[in-house]
C-alpha positions in Angstrom: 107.3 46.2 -139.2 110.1 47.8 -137.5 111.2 49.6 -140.6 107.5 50.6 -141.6 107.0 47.5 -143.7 104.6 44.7 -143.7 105.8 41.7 -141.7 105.2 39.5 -144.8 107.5 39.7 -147.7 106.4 40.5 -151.1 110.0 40.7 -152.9 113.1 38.8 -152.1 116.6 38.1 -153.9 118.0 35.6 -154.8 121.9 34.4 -155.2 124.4 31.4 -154.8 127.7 31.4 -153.1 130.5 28.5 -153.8 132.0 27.5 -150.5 135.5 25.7 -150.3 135.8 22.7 -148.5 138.1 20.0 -148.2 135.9 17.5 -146.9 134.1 15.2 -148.4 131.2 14.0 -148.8 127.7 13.9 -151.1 127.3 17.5 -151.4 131.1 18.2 -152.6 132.1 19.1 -156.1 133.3 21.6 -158.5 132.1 25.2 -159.6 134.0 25.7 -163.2 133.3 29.2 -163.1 134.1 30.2 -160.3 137.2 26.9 -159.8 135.9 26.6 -156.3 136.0 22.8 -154.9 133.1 22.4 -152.5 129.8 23.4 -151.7 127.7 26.0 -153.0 124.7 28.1 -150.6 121.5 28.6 -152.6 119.7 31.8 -150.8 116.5 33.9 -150.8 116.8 37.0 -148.5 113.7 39.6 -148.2 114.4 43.1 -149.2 115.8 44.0 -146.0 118.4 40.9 -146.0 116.7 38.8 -143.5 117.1 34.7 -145.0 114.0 33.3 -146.2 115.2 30.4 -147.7 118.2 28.4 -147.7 120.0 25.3 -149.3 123.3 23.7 -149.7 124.2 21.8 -152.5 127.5 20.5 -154.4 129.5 23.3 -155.9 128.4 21.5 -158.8 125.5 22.6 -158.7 124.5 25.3 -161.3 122.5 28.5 -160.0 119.0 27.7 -161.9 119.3 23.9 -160.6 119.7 24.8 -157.3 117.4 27.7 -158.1 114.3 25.7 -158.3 115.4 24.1 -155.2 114.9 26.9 -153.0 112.3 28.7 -155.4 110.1 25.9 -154.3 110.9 25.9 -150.9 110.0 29.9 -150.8 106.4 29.8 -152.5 105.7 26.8 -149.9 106.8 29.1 -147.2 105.7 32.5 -148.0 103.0 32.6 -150.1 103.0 36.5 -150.0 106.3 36.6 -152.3 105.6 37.2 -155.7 108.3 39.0 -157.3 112.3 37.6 -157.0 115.3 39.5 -158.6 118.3 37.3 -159.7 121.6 38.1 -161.4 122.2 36.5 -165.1 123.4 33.0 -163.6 119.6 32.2 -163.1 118.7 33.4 -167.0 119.0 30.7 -169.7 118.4 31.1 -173.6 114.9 29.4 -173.3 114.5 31.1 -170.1 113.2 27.5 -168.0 113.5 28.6 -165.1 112.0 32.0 -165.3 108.9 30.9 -167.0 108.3 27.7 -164.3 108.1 29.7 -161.5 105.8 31.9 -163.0 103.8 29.4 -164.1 104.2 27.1 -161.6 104.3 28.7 -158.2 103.1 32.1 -159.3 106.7 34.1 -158.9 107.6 36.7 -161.2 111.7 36.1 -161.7 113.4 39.5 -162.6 116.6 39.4 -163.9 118.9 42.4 -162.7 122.2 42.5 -165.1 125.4 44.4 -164.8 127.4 46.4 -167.7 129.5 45.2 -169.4 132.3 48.3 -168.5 131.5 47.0 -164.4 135.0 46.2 -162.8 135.4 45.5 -159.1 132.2 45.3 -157.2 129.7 47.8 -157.0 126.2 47.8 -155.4 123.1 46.9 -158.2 119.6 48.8 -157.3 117.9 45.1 -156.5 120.5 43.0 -156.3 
């Protein structure tokens, strides 16, 4: 409202973040692609950045696993959501996830990708 918006989202983002931690412990494990031992944060933020929706799993954990997780969690809380964006760790070669939370809770799942050419970090428009 502040910033001329709605006070209900309509679009959020979503990402994952492996976490190293030496403790043990249920939700402690390893993320081969990233070689992180620990925990990994599953999070939807609205355009703006403010958290929606959170979870913590294993590092384990892949991104469309723990995707559903908090996909769920989101259409339960804010019904108004109907479009995500996600980089290519949420996209599959049958595209599962993508097509169950479209038809399942009614979100559209956008994949945003980078080049190829990308090196270092640089911002992506919706991402």
């Amino acid at each position: 409202m502040g910033a001329g918006r709605d006070p209900e989202p309509s679009a959020a983002v979503i990402d994952a973040q492996s976490i190293r931690t030496s403790e043990g412990g249920e939700a402690h494990g390893f993320d081969a692609g990233k070689r992180t031992t620990g925990r990994k944060r599953h999070v939807i933020v609205e355009t703006m950045g403010l958290l929606l929706v959170v979870a913590v799993t294993s590092a384990s954990v892949q991104d469309r696993a723990g995707g559903r997780t908090v996909l769920a969690r989101l259409a339960a809380a804010f019904r108004t959501v109907s479009l995500v964006w996600a980089d290519g760790g949420y996209a599959n070669a049958d595209s599962a996830l993508l097509s169950w939370a479209r038809d399942a809770l009614g979100i559209v799942v956008e994949i945003v990708k980078r080049t190829d050419d990308l090196r270092g970090f640089k911002a992506l428009p919706r991402r």
